[in-house]
C-alpha positions in Angstrom: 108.6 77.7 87.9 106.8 74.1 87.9 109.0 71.5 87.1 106.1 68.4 87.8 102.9 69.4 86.3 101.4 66.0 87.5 102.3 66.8 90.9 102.4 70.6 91.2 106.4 70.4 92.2 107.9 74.0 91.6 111.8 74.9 91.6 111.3 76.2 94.8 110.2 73.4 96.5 113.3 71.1 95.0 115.7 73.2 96.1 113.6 73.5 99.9 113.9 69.4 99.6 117.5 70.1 98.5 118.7 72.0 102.0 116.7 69.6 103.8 119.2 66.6 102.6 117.2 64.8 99.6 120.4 63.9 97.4 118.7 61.7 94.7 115.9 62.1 92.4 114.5 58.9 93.9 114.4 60.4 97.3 112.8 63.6 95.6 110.1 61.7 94.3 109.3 59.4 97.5 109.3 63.0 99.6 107.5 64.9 97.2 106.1 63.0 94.3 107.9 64.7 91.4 108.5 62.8 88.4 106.2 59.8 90.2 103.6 59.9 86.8 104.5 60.3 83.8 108.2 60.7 84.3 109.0 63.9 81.7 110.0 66.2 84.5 112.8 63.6 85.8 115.7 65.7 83.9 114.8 68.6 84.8 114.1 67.9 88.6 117.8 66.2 88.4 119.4 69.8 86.8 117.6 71.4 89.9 118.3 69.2 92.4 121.9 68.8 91.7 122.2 72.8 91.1 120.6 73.5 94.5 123.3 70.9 96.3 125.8 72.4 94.5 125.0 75.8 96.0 124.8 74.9 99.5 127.6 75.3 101.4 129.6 72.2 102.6 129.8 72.6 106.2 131.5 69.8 108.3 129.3 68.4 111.6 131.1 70.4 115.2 132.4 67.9 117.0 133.3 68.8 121.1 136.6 69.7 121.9 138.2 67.5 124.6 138.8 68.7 127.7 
């Protein structure tokens, strides 16, 4: 579904920008534009966002094992 209709920023592509680390809607919109015009998709994009880094899985960096 499109969330930014200025912009032509689906669901999909927030949650893609989601698993690729953007945390904020700020960050949404400098990557992809969404909710840069008028603004009225800002909620919505938030919802998403926040659903979609709710959803992936925590998962700690491997660090080496010493020797």
């Amino acid at each position: 579904m499109y969330v930014c209709i200025c912009n032509a920023i689906t669901d999909t592509m927030i949650r893609q920008a989601a698993a690729e680390g953007v945390r904020s809607v700020a960050e949404l919109t400098r990557r992809t534009g969404c909710a840069g015009e008028c603004g009225s998709c800002a909620d919505l994009a938030a919802q998403v966002l926040q659903e979609a880094r709710a959803q992936r899985p925590f998962r700690l960096p491997l660090l080496a094992q010493a020797a």
